[in-house]
LUMNU-8784 format. One record per residue: x, y, z of N, C-alpha, C in turn. Coordinates in steps of 0.2 Angstrom, whole numbers, plus 5000, padded with zeros to 4 digits. Last residue first. Layout:
XYZXYZXYZ;...
This chain:
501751225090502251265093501751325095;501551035090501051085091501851165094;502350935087501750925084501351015083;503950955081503450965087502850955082;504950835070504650925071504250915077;506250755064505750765066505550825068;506950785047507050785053506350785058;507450835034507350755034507450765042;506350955030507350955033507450885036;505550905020506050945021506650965024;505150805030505350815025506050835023;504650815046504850855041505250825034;503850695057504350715052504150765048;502950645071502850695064503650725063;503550475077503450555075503050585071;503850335073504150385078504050465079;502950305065502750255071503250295075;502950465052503050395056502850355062;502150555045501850515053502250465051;502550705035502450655038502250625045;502550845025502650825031502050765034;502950845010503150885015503050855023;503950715002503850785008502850815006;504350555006504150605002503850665004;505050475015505350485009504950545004;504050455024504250485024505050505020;502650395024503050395019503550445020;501250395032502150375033502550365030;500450445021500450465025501150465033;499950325012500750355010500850415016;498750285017499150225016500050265015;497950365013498050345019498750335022;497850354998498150425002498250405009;497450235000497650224995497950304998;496050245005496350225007497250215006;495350324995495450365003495850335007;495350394982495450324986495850344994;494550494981494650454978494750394980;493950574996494550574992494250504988;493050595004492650644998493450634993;492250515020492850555014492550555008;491050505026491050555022491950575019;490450375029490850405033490950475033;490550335016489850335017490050365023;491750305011491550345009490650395011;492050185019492350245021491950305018;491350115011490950115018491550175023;491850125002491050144999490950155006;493050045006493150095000492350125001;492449895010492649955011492850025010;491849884996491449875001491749905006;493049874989492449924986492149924992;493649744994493949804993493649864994;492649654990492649664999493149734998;492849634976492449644979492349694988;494349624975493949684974493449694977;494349504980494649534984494549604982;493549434972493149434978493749484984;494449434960493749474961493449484966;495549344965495349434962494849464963;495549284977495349264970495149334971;496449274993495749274988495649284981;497549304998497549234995496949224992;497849485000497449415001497649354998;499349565007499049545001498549505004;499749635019499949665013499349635008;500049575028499749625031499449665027;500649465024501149505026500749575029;499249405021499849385019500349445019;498049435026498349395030499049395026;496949565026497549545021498149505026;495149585025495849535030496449525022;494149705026494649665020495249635023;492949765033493449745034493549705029;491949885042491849815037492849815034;490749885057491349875054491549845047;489749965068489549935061490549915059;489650015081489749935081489749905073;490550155078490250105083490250045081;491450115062490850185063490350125071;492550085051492150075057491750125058;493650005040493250055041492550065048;495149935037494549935040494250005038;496449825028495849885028495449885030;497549685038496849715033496849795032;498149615050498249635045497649655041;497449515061498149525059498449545053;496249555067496449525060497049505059;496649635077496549545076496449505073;497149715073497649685078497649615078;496049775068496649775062496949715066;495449825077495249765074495649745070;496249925085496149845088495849795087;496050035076496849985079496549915079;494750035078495050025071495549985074;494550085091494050015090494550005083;495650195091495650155095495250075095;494450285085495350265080495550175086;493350295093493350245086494050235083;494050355103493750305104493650245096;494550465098495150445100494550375100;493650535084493750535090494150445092;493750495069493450565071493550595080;495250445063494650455064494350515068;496550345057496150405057495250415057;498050245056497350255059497150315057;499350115051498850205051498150205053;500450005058499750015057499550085057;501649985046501549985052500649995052;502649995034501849965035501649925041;503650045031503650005034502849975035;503150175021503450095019503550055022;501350125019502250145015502550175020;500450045024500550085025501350095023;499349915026499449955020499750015022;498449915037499049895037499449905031;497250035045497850005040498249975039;495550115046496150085048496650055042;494550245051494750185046495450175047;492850295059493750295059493850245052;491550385063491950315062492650345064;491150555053490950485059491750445059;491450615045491250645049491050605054;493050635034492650595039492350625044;494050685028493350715025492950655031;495550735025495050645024494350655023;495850875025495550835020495450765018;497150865037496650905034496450855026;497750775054497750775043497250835043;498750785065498250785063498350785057;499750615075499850685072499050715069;500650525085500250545083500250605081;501350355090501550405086500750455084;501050235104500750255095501150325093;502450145108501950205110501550215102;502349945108502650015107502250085107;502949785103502449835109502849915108;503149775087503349755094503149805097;502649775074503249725072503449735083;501649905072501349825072502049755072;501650045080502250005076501749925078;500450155072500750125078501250055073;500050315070500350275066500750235072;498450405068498750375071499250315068;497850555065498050525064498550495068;496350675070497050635072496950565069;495650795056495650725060496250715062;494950925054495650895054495450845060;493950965048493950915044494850915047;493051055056493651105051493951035048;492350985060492151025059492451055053;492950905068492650885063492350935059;494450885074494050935074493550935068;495050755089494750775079494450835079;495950835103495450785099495250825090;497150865115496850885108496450815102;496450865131496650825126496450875120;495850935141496550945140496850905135;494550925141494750885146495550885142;494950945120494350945127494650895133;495451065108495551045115494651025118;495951065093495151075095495551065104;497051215091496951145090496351115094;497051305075496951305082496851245083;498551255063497851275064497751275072;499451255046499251265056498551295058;500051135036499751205037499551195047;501151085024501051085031500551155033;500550955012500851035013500551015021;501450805003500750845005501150935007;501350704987501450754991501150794996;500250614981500850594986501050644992;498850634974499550654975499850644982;497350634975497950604968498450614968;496850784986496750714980497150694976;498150834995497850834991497750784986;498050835014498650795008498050865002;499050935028498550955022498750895017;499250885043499850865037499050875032;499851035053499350995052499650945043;500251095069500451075063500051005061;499451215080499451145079499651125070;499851335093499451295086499651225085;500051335105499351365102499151355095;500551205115500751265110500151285107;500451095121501051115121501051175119;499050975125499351045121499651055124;499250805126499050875126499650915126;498350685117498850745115498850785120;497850495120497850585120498350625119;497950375115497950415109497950495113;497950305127498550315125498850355117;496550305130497050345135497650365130;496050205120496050265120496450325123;497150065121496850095122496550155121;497849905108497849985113497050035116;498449765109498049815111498249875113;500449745103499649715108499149785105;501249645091500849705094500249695100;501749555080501949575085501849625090;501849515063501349545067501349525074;502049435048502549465056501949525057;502049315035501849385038502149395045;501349205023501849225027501749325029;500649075021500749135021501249155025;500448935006500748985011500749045013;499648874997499548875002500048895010;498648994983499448954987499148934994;498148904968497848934975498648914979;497948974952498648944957498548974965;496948954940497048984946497448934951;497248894924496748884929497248924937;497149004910497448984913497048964919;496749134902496649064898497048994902;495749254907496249214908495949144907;494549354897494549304903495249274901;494449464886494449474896494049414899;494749394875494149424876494049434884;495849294884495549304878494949344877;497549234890496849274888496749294882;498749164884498549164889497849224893;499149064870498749114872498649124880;500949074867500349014872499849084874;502049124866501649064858501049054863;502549204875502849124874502549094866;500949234877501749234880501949184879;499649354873500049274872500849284873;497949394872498549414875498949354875;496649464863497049424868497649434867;496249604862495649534863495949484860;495949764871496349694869495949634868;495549904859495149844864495749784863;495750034853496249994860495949934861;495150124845494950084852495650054856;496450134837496050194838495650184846;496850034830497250074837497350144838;495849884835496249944831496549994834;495949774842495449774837495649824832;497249684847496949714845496349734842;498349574855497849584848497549634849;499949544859499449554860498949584856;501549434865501349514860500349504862;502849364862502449384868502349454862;503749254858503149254855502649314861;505549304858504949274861504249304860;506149334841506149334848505649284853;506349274829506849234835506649274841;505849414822505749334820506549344825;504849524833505549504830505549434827;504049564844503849554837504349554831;504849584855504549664851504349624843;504849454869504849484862504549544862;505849484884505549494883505149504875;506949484894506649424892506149444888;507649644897506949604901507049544893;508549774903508649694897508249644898;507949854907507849834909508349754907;507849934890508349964899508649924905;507349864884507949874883508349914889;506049864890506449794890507249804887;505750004891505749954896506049894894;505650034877506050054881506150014888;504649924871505449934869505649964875;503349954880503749904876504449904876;502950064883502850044884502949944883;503550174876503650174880503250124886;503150114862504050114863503650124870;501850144860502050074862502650074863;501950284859501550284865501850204869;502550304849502950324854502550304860;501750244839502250214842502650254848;500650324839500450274842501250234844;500750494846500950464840500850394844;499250584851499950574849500150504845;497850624854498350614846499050604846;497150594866497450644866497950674859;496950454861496250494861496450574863;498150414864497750404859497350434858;498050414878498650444874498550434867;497050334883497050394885497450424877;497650224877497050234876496950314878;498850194886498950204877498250214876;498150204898498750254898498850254891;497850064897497250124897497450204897;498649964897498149954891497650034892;499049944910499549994903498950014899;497349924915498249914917498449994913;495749954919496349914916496749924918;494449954928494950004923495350014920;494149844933493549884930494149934925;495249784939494849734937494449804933;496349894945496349844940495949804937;495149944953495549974950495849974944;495249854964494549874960494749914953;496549844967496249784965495749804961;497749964964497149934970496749894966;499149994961498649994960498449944963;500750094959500250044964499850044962;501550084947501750114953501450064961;501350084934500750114940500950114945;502150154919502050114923501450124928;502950214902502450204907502450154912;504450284899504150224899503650264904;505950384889504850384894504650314893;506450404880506850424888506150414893;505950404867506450374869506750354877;505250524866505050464867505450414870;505550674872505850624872505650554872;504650734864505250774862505550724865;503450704864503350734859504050734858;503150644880503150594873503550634869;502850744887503450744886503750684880;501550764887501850794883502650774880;501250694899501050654894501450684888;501450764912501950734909501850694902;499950764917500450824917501250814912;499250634914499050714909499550764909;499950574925500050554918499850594914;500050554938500550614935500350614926;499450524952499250534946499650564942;499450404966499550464962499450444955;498250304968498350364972498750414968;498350214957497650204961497850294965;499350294945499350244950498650244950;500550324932499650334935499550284939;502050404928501650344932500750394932;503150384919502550424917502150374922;504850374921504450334920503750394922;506150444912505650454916505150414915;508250414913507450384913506850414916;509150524914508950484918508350474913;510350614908510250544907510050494910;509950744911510750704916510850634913;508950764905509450794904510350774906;508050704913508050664906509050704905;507750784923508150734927508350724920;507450914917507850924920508350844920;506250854911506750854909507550864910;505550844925505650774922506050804917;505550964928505750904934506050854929;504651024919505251064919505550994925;503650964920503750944914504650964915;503150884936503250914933503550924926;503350784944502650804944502550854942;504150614947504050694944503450714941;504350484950503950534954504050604951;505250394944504450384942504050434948;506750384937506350414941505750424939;508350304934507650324932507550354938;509550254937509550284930508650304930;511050324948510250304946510150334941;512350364949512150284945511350274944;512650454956512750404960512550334956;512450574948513150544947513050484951;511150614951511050564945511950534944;511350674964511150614963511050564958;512150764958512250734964511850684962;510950834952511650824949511850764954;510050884963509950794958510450794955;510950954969510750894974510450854968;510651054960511451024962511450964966;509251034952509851104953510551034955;507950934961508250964956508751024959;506850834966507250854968507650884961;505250794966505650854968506050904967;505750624974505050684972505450764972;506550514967506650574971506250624970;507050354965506250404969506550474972;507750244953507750294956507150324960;508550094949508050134951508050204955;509850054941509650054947508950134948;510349884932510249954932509849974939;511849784935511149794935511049874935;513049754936512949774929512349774931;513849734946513549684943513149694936;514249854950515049814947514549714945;512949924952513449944947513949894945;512849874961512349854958512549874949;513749894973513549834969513149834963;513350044971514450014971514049934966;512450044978512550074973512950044967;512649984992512449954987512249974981;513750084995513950014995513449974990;512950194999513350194991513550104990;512250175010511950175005512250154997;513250165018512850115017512550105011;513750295018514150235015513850175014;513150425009513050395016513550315014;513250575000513950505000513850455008;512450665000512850655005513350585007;511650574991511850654989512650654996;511250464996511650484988511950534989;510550525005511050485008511450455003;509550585002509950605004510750595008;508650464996509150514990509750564993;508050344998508650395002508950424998;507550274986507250324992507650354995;507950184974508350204979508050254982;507150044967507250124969507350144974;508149904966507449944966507550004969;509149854954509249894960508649944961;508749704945508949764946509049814952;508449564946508649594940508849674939;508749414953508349474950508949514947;508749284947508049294947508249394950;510449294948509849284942509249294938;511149364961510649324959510149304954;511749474966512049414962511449364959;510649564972510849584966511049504962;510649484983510049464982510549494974;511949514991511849454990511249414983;512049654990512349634987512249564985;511049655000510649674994511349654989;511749615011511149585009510949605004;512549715013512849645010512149605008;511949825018512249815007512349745007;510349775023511149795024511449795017;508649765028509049755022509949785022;507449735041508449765038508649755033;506149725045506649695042507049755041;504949775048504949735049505549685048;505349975053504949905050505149845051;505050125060505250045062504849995056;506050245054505450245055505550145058;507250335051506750365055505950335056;507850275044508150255051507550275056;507050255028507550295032507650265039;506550125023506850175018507350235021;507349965032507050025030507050075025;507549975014507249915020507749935026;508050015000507750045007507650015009;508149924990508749944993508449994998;507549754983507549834988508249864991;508049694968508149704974508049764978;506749644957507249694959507449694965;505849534947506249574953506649604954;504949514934505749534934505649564941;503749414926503849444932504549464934;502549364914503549374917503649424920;501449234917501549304918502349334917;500849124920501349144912501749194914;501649084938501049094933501349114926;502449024946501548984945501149014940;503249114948503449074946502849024943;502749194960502549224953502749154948;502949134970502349134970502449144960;504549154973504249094971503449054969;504449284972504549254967504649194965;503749314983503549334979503849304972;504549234994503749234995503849244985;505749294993505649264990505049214988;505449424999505649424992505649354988;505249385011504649395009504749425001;506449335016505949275014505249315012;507149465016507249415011506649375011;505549535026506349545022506549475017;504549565029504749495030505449485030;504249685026503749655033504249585034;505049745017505049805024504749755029;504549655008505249655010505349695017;503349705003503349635006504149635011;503849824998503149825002503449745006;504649794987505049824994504649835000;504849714976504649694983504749734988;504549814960504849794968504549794972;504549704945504149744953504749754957;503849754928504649764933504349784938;502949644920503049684925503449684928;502349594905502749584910502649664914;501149594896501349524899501949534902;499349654896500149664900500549584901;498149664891498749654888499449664889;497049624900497449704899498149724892;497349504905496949524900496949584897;498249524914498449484906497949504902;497849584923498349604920498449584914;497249454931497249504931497149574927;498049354932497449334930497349404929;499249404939499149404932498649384932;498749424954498749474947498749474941;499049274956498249304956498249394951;500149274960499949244952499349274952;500549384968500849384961500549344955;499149414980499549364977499849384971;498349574978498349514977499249484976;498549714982498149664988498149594985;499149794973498549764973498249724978;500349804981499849874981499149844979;501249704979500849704983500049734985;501749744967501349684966501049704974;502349874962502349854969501849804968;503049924946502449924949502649884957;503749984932503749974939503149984943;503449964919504049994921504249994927;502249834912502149914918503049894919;501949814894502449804900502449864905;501149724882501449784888501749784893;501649644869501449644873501849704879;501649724852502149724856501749694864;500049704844500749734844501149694853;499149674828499549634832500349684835;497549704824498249734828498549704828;496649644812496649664818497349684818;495749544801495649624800495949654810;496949434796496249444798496349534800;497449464776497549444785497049444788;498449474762497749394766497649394772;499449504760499049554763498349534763;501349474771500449454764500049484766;502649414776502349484774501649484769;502949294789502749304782502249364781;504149274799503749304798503549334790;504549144811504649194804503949224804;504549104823504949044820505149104811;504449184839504049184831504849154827;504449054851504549114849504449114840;503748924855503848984859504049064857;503948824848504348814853504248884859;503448954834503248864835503848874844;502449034823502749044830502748944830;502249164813502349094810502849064821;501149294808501649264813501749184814;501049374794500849294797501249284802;500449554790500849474789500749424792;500649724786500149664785500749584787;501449834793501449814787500949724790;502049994803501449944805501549894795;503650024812503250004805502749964806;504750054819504450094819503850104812;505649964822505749994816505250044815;505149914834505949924835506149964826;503849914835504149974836504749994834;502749864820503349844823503749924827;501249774822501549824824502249824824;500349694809500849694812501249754816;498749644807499349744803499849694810;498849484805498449554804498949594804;498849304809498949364806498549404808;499749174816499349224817499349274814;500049004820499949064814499449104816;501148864826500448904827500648964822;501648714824501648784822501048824822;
């Protein structure tokens, strides 16, 4: 019998009172109310609402080490990073990795693979395949549905695995940046019950309104959390927090959940609405395995110092300490398999040239901390009849080449990467995660490509013969490195783009969503520049 006391949080009654956690086989055995306690928190252990394990670069168990110290003991993932490169065996990469660790890790089955027709990945997911993965025990939900066009437009493949996911009683994820009026009616009728892209207060009520879930995302790249924080006040109940993606360096210096209730604290809101949407709501949407500090639940909760600081100072799943004073109380599960799909040749310079068609040139403008981007036009630089980087006016060619079979590069321009040398490169790239490039001239995007190529997989940054490189051998996606030293080399890169002269946050991290063509306005898949908005591809140059 282990014992634990101090102020007791309880969400599901919405009551902080003094007492003794009386834990034995794993779950609180009782719970004795006295006012003999040690002077600390005891609340609800956190839970991210959705996250992409892969976005960290690390392995599943390697996250938790992670995470837990953060106070995070469960996260709803979807595999759909890993799944776009491997497909099923790359869902099941992941859950038979996560299995290695205390961590409680709920998968969801991808329902994009691809997310739309218009782009090439490394796997097909069909209804019958996702119908087969839904049946499944280990997972546990329908991961967000991206083709929202093809809800709305009643596409059959898409409803198919709606249909499934529905008549197994699993709930179903939602991504629809945007959308609102009659096209999200439409879409909330199809059974989706969340959404973690709304970047707006009028968006997310709108969606609350239909009886959708909003999830409150702060990523490494987007940012919604100050804009959306208010909506705690009127619907706590309908809000969970999550990350979405987060970047190893990112993780390791600036926490998880644990710093969204820190924020949200230091802004006065209420401290249970902050831990409902970070506890209760998600395990009861999610129906997750997971204790609220219940006599018979399971012993998963997390200490405090008070809850005005936040400081966690440890973390326990099951009854079983699993960090303590920001160190995992666990030894490190080295895997010895990787798995990954990399089928591409070299490329040359020749085959990045443009030429002009048109006197202007459509340009993808992003902005820092945001997904979305805007289309702007500009002159386009011409030399020797090719349209090349205009560094000047900071519009770089972007390159997005298909790394699953020999193939044309795809090209387009960006405004505001900020690079005045080099180039930087990626296998990190939503959704299909083909390879993205960008640089100052066709020569250095070209040396990128073809370092990635041999890596087989990574983040690079180049500048002539200087190169610094993060090898992510595990689908292209993650390292088998030890957290730290995967931050490490992260930052190293990350510093050496920046030294380059981007001026974004996480430079590669905006990079990376640049084919994402589930989110508007205007995109580079490995087949085009796409529109968005009229889910269609566009000329480069009119």
């Amino acid at each position: 019998m282990i014992k634990i006391s101090g102020h007791i949080v309880d969400v599901v009654n919405r009551s902080i009172y003094t007492g003794i956690l009386q834990i034995a086989n794993g779950k609180i055995a009782a719970i004795e109310q006295t006012e003999d306690v040690e002077n600390q928190y005891i609340i609800p252990g956190l839970v991210d609402a959705h996250i992409h394990i892969e976005s960290s670069m690390m392995i599943p168990t390697e996250f938790a080490r992670y995470s837990l110290i953060h106070g995070t003991v469960a996260c709803v993932c979807d595999p759909h990073e890993i799944a776009n490169v491997c497909g099923i065996p790359g869902v099941n990469y992941m859950i038979d990795n996560a299995k290695h660790s205390p961590m409680k890790f709920y998968f969801g089955a991808p329902s994009c693979v691809p997310s739309t027709s218009f782009e090439t990945s490394g796997a097909v997911l069909d209804a019958a395949d996702v119908e087969t993965l839904l049946q499944r025990d280990d997972i546990h939900f329908l991961s967000e549905m991206m083709n929202f066009p093809g809800v709305i437009h009643k596409n059959k493949e898409v409803h198919l695995k709606l249909e499934a996911a529905k008549r197994l009683g699993k709930p179903i994820d939602g991504h629809a940046p945007g959308l609102m009026g009659e096209d999200l009616k439409a879409y909330a009728a199809g059974g989706i019950s969340t959404d973690h892209e709304c970047m707006t207060i009028a968006e997310a009520e709108e969606k609350i309104a239909l009886g959708m879930k909003v999830l409150i995302r702060e990523g490494s790249a987007a940012k919604n959390f100050d804009d959306l924080l208010p909506l705690l006040t009127n619907h706590a109940s309908n809000i969970m927090f999550c990350s979405d993606d987060k970047h190893p360096d990112d993780l390791l210096k600036n926490g998880h959940i644990n710093t969204l209730v820190k924020r949200a604290i230091a802004k006065g809101y209420d401290v249970m609405d902050m831990l409902r949407a970070c506890s209760l709501n998600p395990i009861l949407h999610y129906k997750l395995d997971v204790g609220l500090l219940q006599k018979g639940d399971a012993a998963d909760f997390s200490i405090v110092n008070n809850l005005t600081d936040f400081d966690i100072k440890a973390t326990y799943i099951q009854g079983e300490k699993v960090a303590e004073n920001g160190v995992t109380c666990f030894p490190r599960f080295v895997s010895t398999e990787l798995i990954n799909q990399f089928k591409t040749q070299k490329i040359t310079k020749e085959q990045l040239r443009v030429a002009p068609t048109g006197s202007q040139l459509k340009v993808i403008k992003v902005d820092d901390g945001q997904l979305f981007t805007h289309t702007i036009k500009c002159n386009p630089n011409i030399e020797n009849n090719n349209v090349v980087s205009d560094i000047e006016n900071d519009v770089l060619k972007l390159v997005v080449y298909n790394r699953y079979q020999p193939s044309t590069p795809a090209v387009g321009f960006i405004h505001n990467i900020g690079l005045k040398r080099g180039a930087m490169a990626s296998t990190v790239s939503h959704d299909s995660h083909n390879i993205v490039a960008v640089g100052t001239s066709d020569e250095e995007i070209a040396s990128a490509i073809n370092h990635i190529i041999d890596s087989k997989g990574g983040i690079l940054a180049c500048n002539g013969e200087q190169t610094c490189l993060l090898s992510l051998p595990v689908g292209g996606l993650m390292s088998d490195e030890e957290g730290i030293n995967i931050a490490k080399m992260y930052e190293g890169v990350d510093a050496f783009a920046k030294e380059l002269g981007s001026t974004l946050r996480a430079p590669f991290m905006t990079v990376a969503f640049m084919s994402l063509v589930v989110i508007p306005e205007l995109k580079l898949s490995d087949k085009g520049l796409f529109d968005v908005r009229t889910f269609s591809f566009t000329n480069l140059m009119e």
